[in-house]
C-alpha positions as a Markdown table, in Angstrom:
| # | Residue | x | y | z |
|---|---|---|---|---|
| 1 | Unk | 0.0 | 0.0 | 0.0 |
| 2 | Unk | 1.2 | 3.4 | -0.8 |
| 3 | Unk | 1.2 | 6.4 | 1.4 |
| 4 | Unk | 0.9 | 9.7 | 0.2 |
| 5 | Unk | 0.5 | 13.3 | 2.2 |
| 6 | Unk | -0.6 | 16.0 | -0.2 |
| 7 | Unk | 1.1 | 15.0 | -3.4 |
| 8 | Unk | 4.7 | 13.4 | -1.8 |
| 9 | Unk | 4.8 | 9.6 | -1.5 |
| 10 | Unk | 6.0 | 8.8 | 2.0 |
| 11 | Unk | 9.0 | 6.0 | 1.8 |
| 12 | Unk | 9.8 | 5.5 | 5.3 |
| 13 | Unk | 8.5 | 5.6 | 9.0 |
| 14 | Unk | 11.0 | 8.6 | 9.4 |
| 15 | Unk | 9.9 | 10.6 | 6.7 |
| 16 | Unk | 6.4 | 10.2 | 7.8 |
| 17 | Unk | 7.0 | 11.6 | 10.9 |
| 18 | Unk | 9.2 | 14.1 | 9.4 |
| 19 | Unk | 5.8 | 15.2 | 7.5 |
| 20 | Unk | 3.6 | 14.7 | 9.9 |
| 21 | Unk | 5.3 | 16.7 | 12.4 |
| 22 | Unk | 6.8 | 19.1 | 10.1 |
| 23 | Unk | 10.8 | 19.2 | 11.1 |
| 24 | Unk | 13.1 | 16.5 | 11.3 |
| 25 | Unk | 15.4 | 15.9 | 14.7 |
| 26 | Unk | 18.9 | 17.2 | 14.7 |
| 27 | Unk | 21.1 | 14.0 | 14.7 |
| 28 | Unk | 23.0 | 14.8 | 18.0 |
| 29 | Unk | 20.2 | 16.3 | 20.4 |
| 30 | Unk | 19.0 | 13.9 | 22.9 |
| 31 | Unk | 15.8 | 15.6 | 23.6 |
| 32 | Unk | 15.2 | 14.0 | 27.2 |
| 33 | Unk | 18.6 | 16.1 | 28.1 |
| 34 | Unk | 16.8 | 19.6 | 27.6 |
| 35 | Unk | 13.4 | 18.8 | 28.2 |
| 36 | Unk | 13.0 | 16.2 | 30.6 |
| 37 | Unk | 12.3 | 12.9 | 30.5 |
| 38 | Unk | 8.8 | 11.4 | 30.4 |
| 39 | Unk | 9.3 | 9.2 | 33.5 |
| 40 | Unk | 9.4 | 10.5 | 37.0 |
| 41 | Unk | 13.4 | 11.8 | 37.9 |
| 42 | Unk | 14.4 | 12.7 | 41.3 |
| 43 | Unk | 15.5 | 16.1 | 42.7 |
| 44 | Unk | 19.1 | 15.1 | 42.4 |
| 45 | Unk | 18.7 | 13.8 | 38.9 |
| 46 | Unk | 17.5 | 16.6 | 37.5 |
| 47 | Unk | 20.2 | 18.9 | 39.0 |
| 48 | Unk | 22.4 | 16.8 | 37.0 |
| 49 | Unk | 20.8 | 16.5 | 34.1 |
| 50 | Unk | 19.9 | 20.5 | 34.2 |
| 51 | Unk | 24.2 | 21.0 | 34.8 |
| 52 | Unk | 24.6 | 19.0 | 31.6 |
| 53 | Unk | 22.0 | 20.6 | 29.3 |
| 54 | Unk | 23.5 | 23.8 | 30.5 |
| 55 | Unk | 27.1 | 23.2 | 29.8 |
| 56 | Unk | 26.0 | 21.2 | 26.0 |
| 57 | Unk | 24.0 | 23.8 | 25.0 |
| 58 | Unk | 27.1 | 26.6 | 25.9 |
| 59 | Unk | 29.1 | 24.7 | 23.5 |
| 60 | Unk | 26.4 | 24.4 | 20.8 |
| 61 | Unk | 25.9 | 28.1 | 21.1 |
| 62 | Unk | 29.6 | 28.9 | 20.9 |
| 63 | Unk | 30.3 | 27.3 | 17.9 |
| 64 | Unk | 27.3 | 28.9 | 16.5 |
| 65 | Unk | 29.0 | 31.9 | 17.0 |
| 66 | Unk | 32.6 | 30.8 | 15.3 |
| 67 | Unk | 30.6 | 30.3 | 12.6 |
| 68 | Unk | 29.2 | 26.3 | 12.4 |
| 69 | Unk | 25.8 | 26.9 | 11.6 |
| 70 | Unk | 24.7 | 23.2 | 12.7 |
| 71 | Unk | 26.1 | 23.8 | 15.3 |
| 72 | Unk | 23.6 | 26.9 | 15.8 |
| 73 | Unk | 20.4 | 25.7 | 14.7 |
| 74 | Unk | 21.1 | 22.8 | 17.1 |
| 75 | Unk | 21.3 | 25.4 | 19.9 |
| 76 | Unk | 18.2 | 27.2 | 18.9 |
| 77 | Unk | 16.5 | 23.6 | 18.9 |
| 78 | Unk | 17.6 | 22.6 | 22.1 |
| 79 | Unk | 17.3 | 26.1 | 23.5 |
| 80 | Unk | 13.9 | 25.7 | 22.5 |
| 81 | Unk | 13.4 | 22.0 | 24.1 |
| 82 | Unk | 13.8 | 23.9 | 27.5 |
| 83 | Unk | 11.0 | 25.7 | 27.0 |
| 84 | Unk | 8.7 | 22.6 | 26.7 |
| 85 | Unk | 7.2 | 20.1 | 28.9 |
| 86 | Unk | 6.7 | 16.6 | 27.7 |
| 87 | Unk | 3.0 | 15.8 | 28.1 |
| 88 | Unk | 2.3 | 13.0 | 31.2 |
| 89 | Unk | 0.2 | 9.7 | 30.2 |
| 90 | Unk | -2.8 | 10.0 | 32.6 |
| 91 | Unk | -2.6 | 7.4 | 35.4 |
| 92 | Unk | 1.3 | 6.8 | 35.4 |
| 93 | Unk | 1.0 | 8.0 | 38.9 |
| 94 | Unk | 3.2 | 11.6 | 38.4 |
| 95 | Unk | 0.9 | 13.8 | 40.8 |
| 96 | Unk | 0.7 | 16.1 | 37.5 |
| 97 | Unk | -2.6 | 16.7 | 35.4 |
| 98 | Unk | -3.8 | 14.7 | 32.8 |
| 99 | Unk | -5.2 | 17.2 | 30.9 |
| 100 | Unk | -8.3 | 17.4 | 31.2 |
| 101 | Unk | -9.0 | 19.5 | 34.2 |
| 102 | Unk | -8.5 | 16.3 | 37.1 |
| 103 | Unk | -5.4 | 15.6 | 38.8 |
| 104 | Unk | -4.0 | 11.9 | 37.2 |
């Protein structure tokens, strides 16, 4: 069976996604460093992970500015990945809201 969105045949799994969501993922972000991961993490763990994030995304923004612009979009990206919060599966037990107005 083919798949098609609007008039581009879809090949792979990837590039569906890559449609679907409209951007593909820099090769070298690990977006549960920046935005958290979607399982619980203790206090201490995310000081460490938040120490990290900060120091990777220094380096990605200062070789943005010598001049590697991979480098740079890969530091708006992440940049931009600790501005988000990953959305909680209702019921997993987090304390957070599922969304729809009741505590999970």
């Amino acid at each position: 069976m083919r798949m098609y969105i609007g008039h581009h045949q879809v090949i792979s799994a990837a590039e569906f996604r890559e449609m679907a969501l409209g951007f593909d993922e820099p090769a070298g972000i690990d977006r549960d460093l920046f935005r958290g991961p979607l399982a619980a993490e203790s206090p201490q763990e995310r000081a460490a992970r938040l120490d990290v994030a900060r120091e990777v995304l220094e380096e990605l923004q200062a070789a943005g500015a010598a001049g590697d612009e991979v480098a740079e979009l890969d530091a708006l990206y992440a940049d931009a990945l600790t501005r988000t919060v990953p959305l909680q599966r209702p019921g997993r037990g987090t304390g957070r809201s599922s969304g729809t107005g009741k505590a999970a």
